[in-house]
C-alpha positions in Angstrom: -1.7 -22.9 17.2 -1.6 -20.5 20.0 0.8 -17.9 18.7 -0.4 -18.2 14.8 -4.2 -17.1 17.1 -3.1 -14.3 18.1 -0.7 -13.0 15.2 -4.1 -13.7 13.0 -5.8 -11.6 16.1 -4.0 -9.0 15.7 -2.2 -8.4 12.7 -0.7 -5.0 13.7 1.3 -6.5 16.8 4.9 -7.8 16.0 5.0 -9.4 19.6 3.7 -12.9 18.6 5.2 -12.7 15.3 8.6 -12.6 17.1 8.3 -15.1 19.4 6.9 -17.5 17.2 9.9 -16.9 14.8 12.2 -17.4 18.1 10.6 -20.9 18.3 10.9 -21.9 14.6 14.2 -20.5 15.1 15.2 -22.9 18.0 13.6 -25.6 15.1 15.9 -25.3 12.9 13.2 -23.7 10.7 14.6 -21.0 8.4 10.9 -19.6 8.1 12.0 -17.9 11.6 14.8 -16.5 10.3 12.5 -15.0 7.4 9.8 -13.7 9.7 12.6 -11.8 12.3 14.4 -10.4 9.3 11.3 -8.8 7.7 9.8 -7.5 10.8 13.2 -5.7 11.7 13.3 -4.6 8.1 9.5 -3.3 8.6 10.1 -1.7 12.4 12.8 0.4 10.6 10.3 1.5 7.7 11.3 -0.7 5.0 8.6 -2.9 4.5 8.8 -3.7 0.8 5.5 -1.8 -1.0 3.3 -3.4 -4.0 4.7 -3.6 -6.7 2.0 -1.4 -8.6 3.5 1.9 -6.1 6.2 3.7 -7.6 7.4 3.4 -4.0 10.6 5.7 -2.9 10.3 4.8 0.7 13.5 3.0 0.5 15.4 6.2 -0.1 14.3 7.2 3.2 17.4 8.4 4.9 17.3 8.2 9.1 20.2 9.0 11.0 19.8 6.3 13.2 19.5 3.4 10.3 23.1 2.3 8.9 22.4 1.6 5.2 24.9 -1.4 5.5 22.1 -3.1 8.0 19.3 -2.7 5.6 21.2 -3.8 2.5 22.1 -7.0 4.6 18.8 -7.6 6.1 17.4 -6.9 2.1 19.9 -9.7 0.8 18.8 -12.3 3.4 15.6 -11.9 3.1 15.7 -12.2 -0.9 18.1 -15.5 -0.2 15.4 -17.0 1.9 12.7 -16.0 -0.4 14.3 -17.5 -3.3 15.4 -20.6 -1.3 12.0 -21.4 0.4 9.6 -19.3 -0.9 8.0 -21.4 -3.4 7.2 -24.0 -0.3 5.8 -21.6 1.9 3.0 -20.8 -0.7 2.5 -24.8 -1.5 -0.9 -24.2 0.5 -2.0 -21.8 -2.1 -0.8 -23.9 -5.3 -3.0 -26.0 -4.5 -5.9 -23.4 -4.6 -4.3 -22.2 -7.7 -1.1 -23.3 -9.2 -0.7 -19.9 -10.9 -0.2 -18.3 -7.1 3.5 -17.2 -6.8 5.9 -14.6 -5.8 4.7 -12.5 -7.9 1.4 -12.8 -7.0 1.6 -12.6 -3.6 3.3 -10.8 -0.9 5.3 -11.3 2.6 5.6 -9.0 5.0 6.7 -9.1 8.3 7.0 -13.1 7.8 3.2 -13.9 6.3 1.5 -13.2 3.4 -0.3 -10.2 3.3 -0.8 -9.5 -0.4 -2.2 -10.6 -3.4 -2.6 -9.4 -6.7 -6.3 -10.8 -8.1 -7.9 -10.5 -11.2 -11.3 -9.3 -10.5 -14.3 -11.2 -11.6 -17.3 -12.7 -10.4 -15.1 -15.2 -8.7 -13.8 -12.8 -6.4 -15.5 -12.8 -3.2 -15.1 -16.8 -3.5 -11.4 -16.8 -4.4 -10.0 -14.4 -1.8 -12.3 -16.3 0.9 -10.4 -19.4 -0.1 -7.3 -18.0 0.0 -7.9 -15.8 3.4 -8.4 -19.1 4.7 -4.9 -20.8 3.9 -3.8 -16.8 4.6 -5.6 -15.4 7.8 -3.0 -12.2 7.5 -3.6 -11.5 3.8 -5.2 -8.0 4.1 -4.1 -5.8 0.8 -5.2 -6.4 -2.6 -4.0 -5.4 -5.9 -7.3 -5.5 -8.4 -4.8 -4.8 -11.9 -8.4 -4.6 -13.8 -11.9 -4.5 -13.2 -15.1 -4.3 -15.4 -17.6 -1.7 -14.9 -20.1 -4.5 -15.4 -17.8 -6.4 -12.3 -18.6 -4.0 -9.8 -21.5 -4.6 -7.7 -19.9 -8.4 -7.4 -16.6 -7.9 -7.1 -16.9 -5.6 -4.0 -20.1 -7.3 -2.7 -17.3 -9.4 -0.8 -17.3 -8.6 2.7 -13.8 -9.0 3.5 -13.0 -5.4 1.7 -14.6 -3.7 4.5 -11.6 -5.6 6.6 -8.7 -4.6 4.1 -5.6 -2.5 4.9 -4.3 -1.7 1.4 -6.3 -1.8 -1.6 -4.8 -0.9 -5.5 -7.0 -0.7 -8.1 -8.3 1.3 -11.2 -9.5 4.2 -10.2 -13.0 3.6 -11.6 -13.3 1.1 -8.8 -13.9 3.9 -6.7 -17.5 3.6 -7.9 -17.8 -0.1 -5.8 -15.6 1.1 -2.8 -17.6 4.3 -2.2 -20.2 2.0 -1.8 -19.1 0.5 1.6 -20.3 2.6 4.5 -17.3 1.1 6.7 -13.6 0.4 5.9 -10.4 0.1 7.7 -8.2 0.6 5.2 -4.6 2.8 5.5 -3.4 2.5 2.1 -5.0 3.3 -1.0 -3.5 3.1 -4.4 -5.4 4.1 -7.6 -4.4 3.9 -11.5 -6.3 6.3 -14.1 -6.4 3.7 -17.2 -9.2 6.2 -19.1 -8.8 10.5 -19.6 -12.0 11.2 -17.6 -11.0 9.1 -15.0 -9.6 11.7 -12.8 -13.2 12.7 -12.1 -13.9 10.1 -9.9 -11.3 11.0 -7.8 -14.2 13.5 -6.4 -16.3 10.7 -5.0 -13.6 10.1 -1.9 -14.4 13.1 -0.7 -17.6 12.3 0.5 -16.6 8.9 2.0 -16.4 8.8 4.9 -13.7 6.0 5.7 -11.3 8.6 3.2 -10.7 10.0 6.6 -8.7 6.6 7.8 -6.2 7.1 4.5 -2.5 7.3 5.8 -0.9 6.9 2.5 -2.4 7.4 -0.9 -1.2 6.9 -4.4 -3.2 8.4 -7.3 -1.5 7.7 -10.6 -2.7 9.8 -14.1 -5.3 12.3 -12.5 -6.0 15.5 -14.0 -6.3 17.2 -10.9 -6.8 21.3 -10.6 -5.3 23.2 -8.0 -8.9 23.0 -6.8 -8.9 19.7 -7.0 -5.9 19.1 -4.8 -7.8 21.7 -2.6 -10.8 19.5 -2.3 -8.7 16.2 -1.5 -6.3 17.6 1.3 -10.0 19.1 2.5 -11.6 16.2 3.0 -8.8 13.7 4.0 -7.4 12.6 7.3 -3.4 13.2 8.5 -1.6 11.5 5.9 1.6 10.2 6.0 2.8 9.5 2.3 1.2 11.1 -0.9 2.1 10.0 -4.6 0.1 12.4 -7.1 2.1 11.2 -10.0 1.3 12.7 -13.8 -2.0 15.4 -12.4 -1.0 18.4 -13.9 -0.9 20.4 -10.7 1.2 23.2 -11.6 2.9 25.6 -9.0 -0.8 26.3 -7.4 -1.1 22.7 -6.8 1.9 22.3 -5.1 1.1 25.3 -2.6 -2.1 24.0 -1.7 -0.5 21.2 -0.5 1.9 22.6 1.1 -0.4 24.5 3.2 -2.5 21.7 3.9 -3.2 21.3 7.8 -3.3 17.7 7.1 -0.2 17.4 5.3 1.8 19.3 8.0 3.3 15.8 9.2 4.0 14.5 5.8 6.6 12.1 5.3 7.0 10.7 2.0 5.9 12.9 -1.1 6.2 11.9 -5.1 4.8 14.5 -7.4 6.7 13.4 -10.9 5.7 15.1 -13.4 3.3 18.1 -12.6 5.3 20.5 -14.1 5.6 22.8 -10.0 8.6 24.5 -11.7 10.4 26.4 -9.2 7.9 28.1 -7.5 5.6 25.3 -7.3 9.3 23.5 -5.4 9.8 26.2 -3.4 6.1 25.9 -1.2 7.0 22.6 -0.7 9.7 23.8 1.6 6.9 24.5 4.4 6.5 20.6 4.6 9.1 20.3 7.8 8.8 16.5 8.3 9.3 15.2 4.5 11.7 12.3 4.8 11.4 11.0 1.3 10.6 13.5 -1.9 10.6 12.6 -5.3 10.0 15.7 -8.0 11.5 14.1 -10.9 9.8 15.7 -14.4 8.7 19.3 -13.3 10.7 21.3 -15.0 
């Protein structure tokens, strides 16, 4: 109980992770197999992504990582998953039998995800399952009722979050929370005046903490994209998919002070055209771009 302490103490450190999965290992337990495998795959920056992120980190392209490795650490992984997956979540089937691959997520050898339909229930319903799940820190909300809000994020435990997806009128219960840790931050426009709300991050203060955001069907200005690079911290991945940026957008970005270490950029369809393509040239550190749809 130990080890499974401090890999709940400190969910950023791999060190416990990997000697715990060394003893299981030594056990004959294939869940240490699983738990070496995805931390190497993570350590190398392939952590798999939710599945709500049109996620191109995988086409990342390092010099030092031999695509053969990954695609053999990827196949293991999925063998072990499909082999002892449904086991390692028995715990939670017994919260709710309707928990399952697809509703929750390993990484680095623990769950860490789940994908929760938001009600008054909630709060209740991720307590229980943080407790069979100490790691589980990112949360996929598909849906959530104006009329929801006040309970859904009255929960405590958001404040302790690393990822969070959700509607992007859920911004209206987030912005609520004077402290956050989270680093991720996915966000879905369901409605056509959505994208106003994007505007109420950038008076929040915890926006600062973002190191990779996702905003999906936002119609964001040049001036909008102005205000968001204004008031964020360094980021290391942006996805403004579908916001109508145009070749203005795309240089404000570009010229962003804190975009300048940028690594992973997906602006499908904002119609940049060429000139909008060619300011995105001053981002030196891009290691994964995406500009499918703009002409």
């Amino acid at each position: 109980m130990k080890l499974l302490d401090a890999i709940h103490a400190n969910l950023a450190d791999d060190g416990p992770r990997l000697v715990y999965a060394d003893q299981l290992q030594e056990a004959g337990d294939p869940r240490g197999e699983f738990i070496a495998v995805q931390c190497e795959l993570a350590r190398l920056g392939y952590a798999v992504k939710a599945p709500s992120w049109d996620w191109i980190g995988d086409a990342l392209a390092d010099d030092d990582v031999d695509p053969a490795h990954i695609r053999k650490l990827r196949s293991r992984e999925t063998a072990l998953l499909k082999a002892h997956g449904d086991s390692w979540l028995a715990d939670a089937k017994r919260l709710n039998p309707l928990y399952s691959l697809m509703s929750l997520r390993f990484e680095r050898g623990f769950v860490t995800h789940s994908e929760t339909g938001a009600s008054a229930e909630t709060g209740r319903k991720l307590n229980a399952l943080r407790e069979v799940f100490p790691t589980l820190d990112s949360i996929d909300l598909p849906s959530i009722m104006d009329s929801e809000l006040a309970q859904v994020f009255a929960w405590p435990g958001f404040a302790e979050l690393r990822a969070l997806q959700m509607p992007v009128h859920g911004l209206r219960g987030l912005t609520q929370l004077k402290t956050a840790k989270l680093r991720e931050l996915g966000m879905r426009c369901t409605d056509r005046n959505d994208h106003q709300l994007v505007s109420l991050l950038f008076d929040w203060a915890p926006f600062k903490g973002i190191t990779a955001l996702d905003i999906s069907a936002a119609a964001l200005t040049a001036g909008d994209a102005a205000k968001l690079v204004a008031t964020c911290g360094p980021l290391d991945e942006l996805q403004l998919r579908s916001a109508k940026l145009g070749p203005e957008g795309a240089a404000t970005l570009a010229n962003a002070k804190p975009l300048a270490n940028l690594r992973i950029l997906s602006l499908i369809s904002n119609g940049i055209g060429a000139k909008g393509t060619a300011a995105l040239l001053k981002l030196k550190n891009l290691r994964a771009l995406d500009l499918r749809k703009n002409k």
